[in-house]
C-alpha positions as CSV (number, residue, x, y, z in Angstrom):
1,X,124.4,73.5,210.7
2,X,125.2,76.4,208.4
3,X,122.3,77.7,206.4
4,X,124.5,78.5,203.0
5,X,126.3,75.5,203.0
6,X,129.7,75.2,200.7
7,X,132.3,72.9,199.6
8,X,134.2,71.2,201.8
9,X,137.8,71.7,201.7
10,X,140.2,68.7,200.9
11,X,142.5,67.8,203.6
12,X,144.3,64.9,204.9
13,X,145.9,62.5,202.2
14,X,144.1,64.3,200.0
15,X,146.4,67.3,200.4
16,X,149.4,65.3,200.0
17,X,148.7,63.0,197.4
18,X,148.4,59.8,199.2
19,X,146.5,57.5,197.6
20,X,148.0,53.8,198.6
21,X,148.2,51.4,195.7
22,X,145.9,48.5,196.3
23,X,147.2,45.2,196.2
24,X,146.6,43.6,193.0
25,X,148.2,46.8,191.1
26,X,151.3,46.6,193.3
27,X,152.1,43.3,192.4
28,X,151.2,43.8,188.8
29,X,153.2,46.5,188.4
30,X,156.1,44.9,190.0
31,X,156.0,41.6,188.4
32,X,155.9,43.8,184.3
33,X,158.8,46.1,185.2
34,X,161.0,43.2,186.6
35,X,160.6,40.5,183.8
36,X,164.4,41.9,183.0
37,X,165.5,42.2,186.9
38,X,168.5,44.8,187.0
39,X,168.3,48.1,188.9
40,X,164.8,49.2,189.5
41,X,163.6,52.7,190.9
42,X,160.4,53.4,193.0
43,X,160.8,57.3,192.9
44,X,157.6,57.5,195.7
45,X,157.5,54.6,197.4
46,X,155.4,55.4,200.4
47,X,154.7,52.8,203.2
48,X,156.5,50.4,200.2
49,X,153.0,48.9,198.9
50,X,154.9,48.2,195.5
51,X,158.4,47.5,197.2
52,X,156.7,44.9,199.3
53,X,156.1,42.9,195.9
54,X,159.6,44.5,193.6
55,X,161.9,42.6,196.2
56,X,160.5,39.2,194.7
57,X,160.6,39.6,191.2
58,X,163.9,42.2,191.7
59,X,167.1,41.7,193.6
60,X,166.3,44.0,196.6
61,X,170.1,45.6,196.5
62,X,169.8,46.6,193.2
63,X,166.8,48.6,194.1
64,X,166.2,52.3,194.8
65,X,163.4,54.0,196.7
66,X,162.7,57.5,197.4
67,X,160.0,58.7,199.8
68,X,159.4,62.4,201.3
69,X,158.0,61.4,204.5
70,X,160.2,59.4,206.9
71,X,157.8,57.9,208.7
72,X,156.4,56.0,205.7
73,X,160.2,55.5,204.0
74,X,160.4,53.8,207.8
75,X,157.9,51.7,207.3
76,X,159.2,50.4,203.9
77,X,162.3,49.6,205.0
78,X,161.3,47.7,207.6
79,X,159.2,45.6,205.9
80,X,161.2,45.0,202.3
81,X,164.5,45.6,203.9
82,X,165.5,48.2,200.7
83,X,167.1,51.0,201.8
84,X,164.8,54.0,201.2
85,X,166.1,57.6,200.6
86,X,164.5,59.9,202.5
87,X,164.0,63.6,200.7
88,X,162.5,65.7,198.0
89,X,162.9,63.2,194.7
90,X,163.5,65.7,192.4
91,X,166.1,67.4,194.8
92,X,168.2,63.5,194.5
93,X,167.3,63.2,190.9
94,X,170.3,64.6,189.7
95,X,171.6,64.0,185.7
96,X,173.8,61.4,187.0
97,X,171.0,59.1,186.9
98,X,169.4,59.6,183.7
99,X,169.6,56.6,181.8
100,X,171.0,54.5,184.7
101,X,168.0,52.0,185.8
102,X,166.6,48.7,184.1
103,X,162.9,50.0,185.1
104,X,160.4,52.2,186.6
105,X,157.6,51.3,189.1
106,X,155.4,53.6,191.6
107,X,152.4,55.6,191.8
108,X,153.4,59.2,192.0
109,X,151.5,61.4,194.5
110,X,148.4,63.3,192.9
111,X,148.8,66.8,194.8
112,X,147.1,70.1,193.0
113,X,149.7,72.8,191.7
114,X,148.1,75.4,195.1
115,X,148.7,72.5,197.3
116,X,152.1,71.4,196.9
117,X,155.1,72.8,198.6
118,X,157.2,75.1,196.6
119,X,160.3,74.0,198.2
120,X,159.3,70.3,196.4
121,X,157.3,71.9,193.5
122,X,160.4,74.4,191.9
123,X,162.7,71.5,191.1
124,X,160.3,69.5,190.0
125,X,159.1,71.9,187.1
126,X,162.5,72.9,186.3
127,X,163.5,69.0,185.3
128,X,160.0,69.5,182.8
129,X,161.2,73.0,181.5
130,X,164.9,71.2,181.0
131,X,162.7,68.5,178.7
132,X,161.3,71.8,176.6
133,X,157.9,71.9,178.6
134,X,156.0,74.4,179.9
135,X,154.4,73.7,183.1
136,X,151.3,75.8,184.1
137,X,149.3,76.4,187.9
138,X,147.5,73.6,186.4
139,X,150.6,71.3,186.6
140,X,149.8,68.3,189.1
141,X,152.8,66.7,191.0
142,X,152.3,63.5,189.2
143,X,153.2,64.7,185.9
144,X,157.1,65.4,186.5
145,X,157.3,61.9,188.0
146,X,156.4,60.3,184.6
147,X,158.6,62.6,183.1
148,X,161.8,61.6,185.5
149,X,160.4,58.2,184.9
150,X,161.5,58.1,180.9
151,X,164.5,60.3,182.0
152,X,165.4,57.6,184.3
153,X,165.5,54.4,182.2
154,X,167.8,52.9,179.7
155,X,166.5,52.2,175.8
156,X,164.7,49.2,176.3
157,X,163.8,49.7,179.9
158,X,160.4,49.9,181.2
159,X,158.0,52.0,182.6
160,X,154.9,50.7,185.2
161,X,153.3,53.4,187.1
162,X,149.5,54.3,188.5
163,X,148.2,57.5,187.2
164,X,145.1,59.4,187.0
165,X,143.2,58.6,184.1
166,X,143.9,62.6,183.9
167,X,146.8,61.1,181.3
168,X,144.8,60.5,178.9
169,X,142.5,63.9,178.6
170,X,143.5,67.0,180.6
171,X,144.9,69.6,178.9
172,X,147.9,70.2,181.2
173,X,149.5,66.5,180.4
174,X,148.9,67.6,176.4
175,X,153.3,68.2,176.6
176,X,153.5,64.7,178.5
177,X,151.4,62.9,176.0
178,X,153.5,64.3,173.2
179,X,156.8,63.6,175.4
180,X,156.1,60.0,175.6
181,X,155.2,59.2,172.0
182,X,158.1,60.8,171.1
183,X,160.5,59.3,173.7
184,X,159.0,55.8,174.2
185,X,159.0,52.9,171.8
186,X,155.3,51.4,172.9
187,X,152.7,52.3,174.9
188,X,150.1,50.3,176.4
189,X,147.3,51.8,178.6
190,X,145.1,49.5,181.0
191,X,142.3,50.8,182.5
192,X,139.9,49.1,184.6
193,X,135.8,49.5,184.4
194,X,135.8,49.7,188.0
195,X,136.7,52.4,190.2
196,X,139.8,50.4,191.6
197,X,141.0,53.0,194.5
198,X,138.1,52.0,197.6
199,X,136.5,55.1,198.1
200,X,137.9,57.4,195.9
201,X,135.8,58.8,192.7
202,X,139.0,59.1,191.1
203,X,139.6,56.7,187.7
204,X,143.5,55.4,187.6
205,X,144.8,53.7,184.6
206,X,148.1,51.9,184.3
207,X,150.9,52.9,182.0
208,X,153.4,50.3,180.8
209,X,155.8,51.8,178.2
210,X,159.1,50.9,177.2
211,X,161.7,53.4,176.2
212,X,162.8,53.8,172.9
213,X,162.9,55.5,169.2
214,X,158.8,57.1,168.9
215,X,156.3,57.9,167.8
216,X,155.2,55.2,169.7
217,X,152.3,52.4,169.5
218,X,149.4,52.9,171.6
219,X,147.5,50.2,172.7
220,X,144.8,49.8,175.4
221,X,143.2,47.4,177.5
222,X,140.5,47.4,180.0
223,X,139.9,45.3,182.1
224,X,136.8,44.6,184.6
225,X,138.9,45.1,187.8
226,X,142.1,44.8,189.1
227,X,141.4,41.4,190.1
228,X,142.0,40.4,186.4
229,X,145.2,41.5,186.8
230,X,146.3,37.9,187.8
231,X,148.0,36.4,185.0
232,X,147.3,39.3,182.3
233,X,151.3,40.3,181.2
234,X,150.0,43.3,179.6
235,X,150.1,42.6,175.8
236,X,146.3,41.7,174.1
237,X,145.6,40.8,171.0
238,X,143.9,44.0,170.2
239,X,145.5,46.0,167.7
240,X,147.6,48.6,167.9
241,X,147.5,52.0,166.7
242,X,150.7,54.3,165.7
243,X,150.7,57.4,167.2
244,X,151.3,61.2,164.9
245,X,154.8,62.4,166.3
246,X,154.6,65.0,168.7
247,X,150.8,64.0,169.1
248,X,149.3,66.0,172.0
249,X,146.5,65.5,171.7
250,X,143.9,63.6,173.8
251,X,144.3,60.0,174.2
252,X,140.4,58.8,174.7
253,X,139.8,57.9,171.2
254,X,142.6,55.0,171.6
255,X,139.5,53.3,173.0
256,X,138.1,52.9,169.6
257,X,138.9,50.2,167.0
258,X,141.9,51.3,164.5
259,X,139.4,52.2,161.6
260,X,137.3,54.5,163.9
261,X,140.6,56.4,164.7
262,X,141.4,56.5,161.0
263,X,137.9,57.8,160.1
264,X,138.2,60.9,162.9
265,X,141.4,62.0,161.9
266,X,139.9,61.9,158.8
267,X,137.1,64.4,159.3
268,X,139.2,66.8,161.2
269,X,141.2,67.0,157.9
270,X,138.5,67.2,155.7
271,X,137.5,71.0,156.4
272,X,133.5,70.2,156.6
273,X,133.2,71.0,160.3
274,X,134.9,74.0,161.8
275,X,135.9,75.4,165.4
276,X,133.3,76.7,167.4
277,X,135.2,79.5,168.5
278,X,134.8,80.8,164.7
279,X,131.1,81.3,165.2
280,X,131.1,82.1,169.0
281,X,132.9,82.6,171.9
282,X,132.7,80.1,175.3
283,X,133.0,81.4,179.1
284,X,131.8,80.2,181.6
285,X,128.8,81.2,183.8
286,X,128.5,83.6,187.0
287,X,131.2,82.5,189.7
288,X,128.7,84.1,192.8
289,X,131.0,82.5,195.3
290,X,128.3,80.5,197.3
291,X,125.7,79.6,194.9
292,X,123.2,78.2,198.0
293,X,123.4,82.1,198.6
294,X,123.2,83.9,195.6
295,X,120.7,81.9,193.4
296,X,117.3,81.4,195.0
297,X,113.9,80.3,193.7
298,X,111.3,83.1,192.7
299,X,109.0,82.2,195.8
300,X,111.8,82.9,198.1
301,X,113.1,86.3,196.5
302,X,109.7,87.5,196.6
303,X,109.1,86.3,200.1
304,X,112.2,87.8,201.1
305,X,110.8,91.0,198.9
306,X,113.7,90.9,197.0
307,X,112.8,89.3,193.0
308,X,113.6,93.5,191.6
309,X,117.2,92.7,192.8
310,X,117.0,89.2,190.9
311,X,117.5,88.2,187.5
312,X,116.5,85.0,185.6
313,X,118.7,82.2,186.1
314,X,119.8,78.7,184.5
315,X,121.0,77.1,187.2
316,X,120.9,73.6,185.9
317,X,120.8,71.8,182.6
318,X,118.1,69.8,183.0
319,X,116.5,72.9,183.3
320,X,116.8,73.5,179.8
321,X,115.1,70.2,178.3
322,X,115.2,71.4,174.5
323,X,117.6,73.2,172.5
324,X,115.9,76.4,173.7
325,X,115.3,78.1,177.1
326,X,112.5,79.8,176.8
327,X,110.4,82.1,179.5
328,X,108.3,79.0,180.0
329,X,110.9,76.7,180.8
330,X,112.0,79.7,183.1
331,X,108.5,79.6,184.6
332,X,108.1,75.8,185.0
333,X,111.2,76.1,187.5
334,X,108.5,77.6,190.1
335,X,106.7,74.8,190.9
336,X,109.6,72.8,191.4
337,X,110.7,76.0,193.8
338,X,113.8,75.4,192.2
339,X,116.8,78.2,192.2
340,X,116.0,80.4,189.0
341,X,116.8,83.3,190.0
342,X,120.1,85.4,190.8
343,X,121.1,87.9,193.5
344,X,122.1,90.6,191.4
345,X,122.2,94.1,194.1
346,X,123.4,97.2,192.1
347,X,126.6,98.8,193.2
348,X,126.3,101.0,195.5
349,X,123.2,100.7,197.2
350,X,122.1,102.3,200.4
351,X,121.7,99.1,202.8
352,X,120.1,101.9,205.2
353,X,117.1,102.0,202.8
354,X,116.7,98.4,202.3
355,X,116.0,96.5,205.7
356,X,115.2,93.1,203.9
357,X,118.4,93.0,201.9
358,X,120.2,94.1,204.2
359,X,118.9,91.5,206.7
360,X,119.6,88.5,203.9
361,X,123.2,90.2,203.9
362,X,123.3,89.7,208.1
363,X,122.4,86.1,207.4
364,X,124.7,85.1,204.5
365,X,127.4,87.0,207.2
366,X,126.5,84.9,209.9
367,X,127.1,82.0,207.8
368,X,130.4,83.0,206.7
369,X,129.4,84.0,203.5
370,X,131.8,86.6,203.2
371,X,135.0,84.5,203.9
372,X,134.9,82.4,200.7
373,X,137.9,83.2,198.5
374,X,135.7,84.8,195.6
375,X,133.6,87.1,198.2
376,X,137.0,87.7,200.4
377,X,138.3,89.5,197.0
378,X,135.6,92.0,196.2
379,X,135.0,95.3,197.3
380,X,132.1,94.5,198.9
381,X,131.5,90.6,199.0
382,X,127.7,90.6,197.5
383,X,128.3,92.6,194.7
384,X,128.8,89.6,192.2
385,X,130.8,90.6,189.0
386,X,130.0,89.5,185.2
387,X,126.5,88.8,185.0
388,X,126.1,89.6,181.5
389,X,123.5,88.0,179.6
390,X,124.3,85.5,177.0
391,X,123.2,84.7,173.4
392,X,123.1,80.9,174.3
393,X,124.4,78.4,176.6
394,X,126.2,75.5,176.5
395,X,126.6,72.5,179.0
396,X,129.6,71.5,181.2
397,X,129.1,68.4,182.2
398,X,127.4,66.0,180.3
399,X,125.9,62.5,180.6
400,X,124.7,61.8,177.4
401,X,125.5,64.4,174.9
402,X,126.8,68.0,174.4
403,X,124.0,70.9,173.9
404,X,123.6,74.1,172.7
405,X,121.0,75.8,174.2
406,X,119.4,79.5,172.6
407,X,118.8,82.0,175.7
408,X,115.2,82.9,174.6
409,X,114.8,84.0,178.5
410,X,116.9,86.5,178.8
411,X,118.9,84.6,181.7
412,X,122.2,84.3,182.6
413,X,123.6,81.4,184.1
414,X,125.7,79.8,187.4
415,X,129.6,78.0,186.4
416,X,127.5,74.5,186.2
417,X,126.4,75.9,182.6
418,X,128.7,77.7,180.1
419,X,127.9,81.2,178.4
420,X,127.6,81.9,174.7
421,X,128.5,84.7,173.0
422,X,128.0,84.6,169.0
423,X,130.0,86.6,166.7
424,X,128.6,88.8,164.4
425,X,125.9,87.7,162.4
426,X,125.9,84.2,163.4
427,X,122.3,82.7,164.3
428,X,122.3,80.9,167.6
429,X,119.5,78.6,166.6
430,X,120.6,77.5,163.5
431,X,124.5,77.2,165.3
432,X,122.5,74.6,168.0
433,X,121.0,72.5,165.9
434,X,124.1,72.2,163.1
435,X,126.2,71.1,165.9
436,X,123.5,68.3,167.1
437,X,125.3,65.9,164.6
438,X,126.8,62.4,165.5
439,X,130.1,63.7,164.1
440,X,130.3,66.6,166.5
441,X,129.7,64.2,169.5
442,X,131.8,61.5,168.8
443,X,134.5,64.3,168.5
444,X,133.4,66.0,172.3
445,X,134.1,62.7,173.7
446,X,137.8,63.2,172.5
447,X,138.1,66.8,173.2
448,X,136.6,66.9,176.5
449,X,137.7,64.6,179.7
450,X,135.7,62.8,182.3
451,X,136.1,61.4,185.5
452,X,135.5,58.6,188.0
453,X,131.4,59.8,187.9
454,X,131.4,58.9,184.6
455,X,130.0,62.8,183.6
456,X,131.8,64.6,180.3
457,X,133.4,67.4,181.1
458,X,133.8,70.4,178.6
459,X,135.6,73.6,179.6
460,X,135.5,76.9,177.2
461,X,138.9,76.3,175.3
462,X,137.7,72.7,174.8
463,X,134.3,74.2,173.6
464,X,135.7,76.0,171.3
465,X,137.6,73.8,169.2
466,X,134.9,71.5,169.5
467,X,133.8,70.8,165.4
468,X,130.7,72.2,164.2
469,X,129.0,72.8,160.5
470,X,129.0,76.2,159.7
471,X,125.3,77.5,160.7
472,X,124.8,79.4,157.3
473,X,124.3,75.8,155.6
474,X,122.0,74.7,158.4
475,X,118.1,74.8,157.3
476,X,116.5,77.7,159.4
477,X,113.4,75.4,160.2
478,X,116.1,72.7,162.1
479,X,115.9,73.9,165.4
480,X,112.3,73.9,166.0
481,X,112.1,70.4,164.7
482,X,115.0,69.4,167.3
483,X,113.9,71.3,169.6
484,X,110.6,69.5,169.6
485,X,111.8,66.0,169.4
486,X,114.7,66.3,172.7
487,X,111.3,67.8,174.5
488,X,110.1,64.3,173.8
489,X,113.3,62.6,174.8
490,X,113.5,61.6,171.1
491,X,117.4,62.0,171.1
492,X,118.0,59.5,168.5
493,X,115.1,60.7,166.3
494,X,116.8,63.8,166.5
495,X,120.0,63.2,166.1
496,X,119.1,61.3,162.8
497,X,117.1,64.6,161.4
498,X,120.5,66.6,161.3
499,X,122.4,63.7,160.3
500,X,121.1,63.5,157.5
501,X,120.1,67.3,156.6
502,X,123.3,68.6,158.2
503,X,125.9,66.4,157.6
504,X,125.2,64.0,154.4
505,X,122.8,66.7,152.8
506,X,124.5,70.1,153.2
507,X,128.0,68.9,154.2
508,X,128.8,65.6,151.5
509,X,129.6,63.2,154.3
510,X,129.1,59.5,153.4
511,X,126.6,57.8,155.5
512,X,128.5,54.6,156.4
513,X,131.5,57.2,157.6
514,X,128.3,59.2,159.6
515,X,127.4,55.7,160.9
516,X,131.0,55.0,161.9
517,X,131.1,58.2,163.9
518,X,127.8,57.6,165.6
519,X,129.1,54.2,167.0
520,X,132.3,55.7,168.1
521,X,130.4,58.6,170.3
522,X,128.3,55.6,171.7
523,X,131.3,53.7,172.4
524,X,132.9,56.4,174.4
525,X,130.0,57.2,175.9
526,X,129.0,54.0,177.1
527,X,132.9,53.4,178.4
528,X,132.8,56.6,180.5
529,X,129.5,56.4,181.6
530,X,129.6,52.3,183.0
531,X,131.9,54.1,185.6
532,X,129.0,56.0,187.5
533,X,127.7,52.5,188.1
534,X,131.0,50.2,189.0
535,X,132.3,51.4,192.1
536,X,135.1,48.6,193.7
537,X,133.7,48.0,196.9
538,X,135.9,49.0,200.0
């Protein structure tokens, strides 16, 4: 068993994107898009989970699938007795039929931008640069299905297809979200508060739209699990909410009642808070390459007589309990013999006149070490690059509730904990404790995106146009205060202290409008983090 153990690769139908469409979904979406029967596409139709159920509701001759692999287009044919085309879908999609089906249905493959063949991957982001996007290496091969999916459809038609919850959040899908309000006359979203796909940490929603004159109306729905499906036809009486033409941005906060989407647009107008990025700059931590070999704990660096080639290290964030890490919290890390500190070995040191580093080296070698893709790179594979020591940090993932930390400890930190750097005369405590505010979080849960785990996820261009209160107006005696009460596990206490000195005191906001903005960060909170706990058995 190796020693420095490291992620696994994904493989399998993983790397190719196939995830199979359970049941309940299959026929759901097949039963919405053919209320209207006419000619229905299934642009990925793999082993023909959704075709099985379209040639009931749809006349199967008026039907046309498209699948990459033959073996599965094999299988579907066999069993629904449609004809499948077998080939590159965006290679057959040619302008001819734009505009020519009834409806939509599928679940496009998920496959990563590095992962997916360039021979199926150029034609697929030419169609989105022919729409007037701009597809990045973060592009995933689902997102150019949705987009033939609108292309594909008459006004009126309609659009039922599984995709990652990804739709709603990630930045790359900020020119889809836009491309659908402007293109489609309604939107509805269902999502489910299970984890629908057996054994796959992955959160799918549904998207139903119909094509037509935007900016559309959003409207979502979520479900327990796809089990209530059955007889739900995708309307609610929830209302909905009219999206901002060419709206990019993310669609989280559709979640929350009409007045709560109101009341943030609101305070992002309103010039109170600003961007993050004016007071500091985000990046992320130390990529080492294999952190079970470059961050150790200080018994082992001194047992392995190497703590002078180690500095202090935040490895974690539950490290940092407060909204300072100090030497102390540094030093409470021991007992634990947890990994607070980071190989750091200066360039170009004689390995000849240091037998215990250089023995570490032979074992991190021996354990392959040196063949990860960040080691492979460097000029020598343990000399890690950018280990700079930040003004403050600021956490990744979350569970409950953004932080800003002040580096008291002089400590860098690992890519689980973002880096800090202020600009110039900006005060990192009084910064942390402004941005403790109920507005601040409500406003992370729309900015940042989370997954199937249920964890908030905030990278550094999300950070930084995260709203915050600029820290000249925050009392300098703030951050002790909060810093005291989070070491209690007082969050609420807390929060209410800036609340109301930071954001009704200093800033004007109206309490029942700070009220409304604490119960929509709850809300989110509460949706995103019920998934860590609902897993659809398998």
């Amino acid at each position: 068993m190796a020693k420095f153990t490291a992620k696994a690769a994904p493989g399998g139908d993983k790397l190719r994107g196939g995830y199979y469409t359970p049941d309940p979904i299959a026929r759901f979406i097949a039963g919405w898009v053919g209320v209207g029967g006419g000619r229905v596409l299934e642009p990925s139709c793999g082993d023909g989970a959704i075709l099985r159920h379209l040639v009931t509701v749809a006349n199967p001759q008026k039907i046309t699938a498209v699948e990459l692999v033959a073996g599965e287009a094999k299988k579907a044919t066999v069993e629904t007795g449609v004809r499948v085309v077998v080939g590159d879908f965006f290679s057959w999609f040619e302008d001819s039929c734009h505009g020519t089906f009834d409806a939509v249905a599928g679940n496009p493959p998920y496959i990563r931008f590095g992962s997916w063949e360039p021979m199926a991957r150029e034609p697929a982001l030419a169609l989105m640069r022919a729409q007037g996007m701009h597809p990045t290496r973060l592009t995933n091969a689902w997102v150019p299905f949705v987009v033939a999916s609108v292309l594909a459809v008459r006004p009126g038609g309609r659009i039922g297809l599984v995709l990652p919850a990804e739709l709603l959040q990630v930045g790359y899908a900020a020119a889809l979200r836009s491309y659908l309000i402007d293109e489609c006359a309604s939107i509805t979203i269902v999502s489910f508060k299970e984890l629908v796909f057996p054994g796959i940490l992955q959160e799918v929603v549904l998207l139903l739209a119909e094509r037509g004159r935007g900016p559309a109306g959003i409207r979502t729905v979520e479900l327990p699990n796809s089990d209530q499906l059955n007889g739900f036809d995708g309307t609610t009486p929830a209302s909905v909410a009219r999206a901002h033409l060419h709206e990019s941005e993310k669609w989280t906060k559709y979640y929350l009642p009409s007045s709560a989407i109101r009341l943030i647009r609101r305070v992002r107008a309103s010039g109170r808070l600003h961007p993050l990025s004016r007071y500091a700059g985000v990046d992320v931590g130390v990529v080492t390459g294999r952190n079970s070999f470059f961050c150790m704990s200080s018994a082992e660096a001194r047992q392995r007589g190497l703590i002078k080639m180690t500095m202090p290290l935040l490895s974690r964030s539950a490290q940092a309990p407060g909204l300072s890490f100090t030497a102390q919290d540094l030093a409470m890390q021991n007992s634990a013999n947890a990994p607070n500190r980071l190989l750091t070995i200066p360039s170009g040191i004689d390995l000849r006149r240091n037998k215990m580093l250089a023995a570490y080296l032979a074992e991190g070698e021996l354990d392959g070490v040196p063949n990860g893709y960040k080691c492979s790179i460097r000029r020598r594979w343990w000399e890690v690059p950018s280990t700079w020591v930040p003004d403050g940090f600021m956490l990744r993932q979350i569970s409950t509730h953004p932080r800003l930390v002040a580096n008291l400890a002089g400590a860098t930190s690992t890519d689980t904990v973002h880096r800090v750097r202020l600009a110039e005369d900006v005060d990192i405590e009084r910064l942390a404790a402004g941005a403790f505010n109920s507005a601040t979080f409500a406003l992370a849960e729309v900015l940042g995106r989370s997954y199937g785990g249920g964890i908030l996820e905030l990278e550094p261009s999300e950070c930084g146009h995260l709203p915050v209160p600029n820290p000249a107006l925050v009392p300098p005696t703030l951050h002790q205060k909060v810093d005291e009460l989070l070491r209690e596990r007082r969050i609420d206490d807390a929060l209410n202290l800036v609340d109301e000195e930071v954001l009704i005191e200093r800033l004007g906001f109206d309490g029942d409008d700070v009220a409304g903005l604490r119960r929509a960060w709850i809300a989110l909170r509460d949706r995103r983090r019920g998934r860590s706990k609902r897993t659809r058995p398998i």
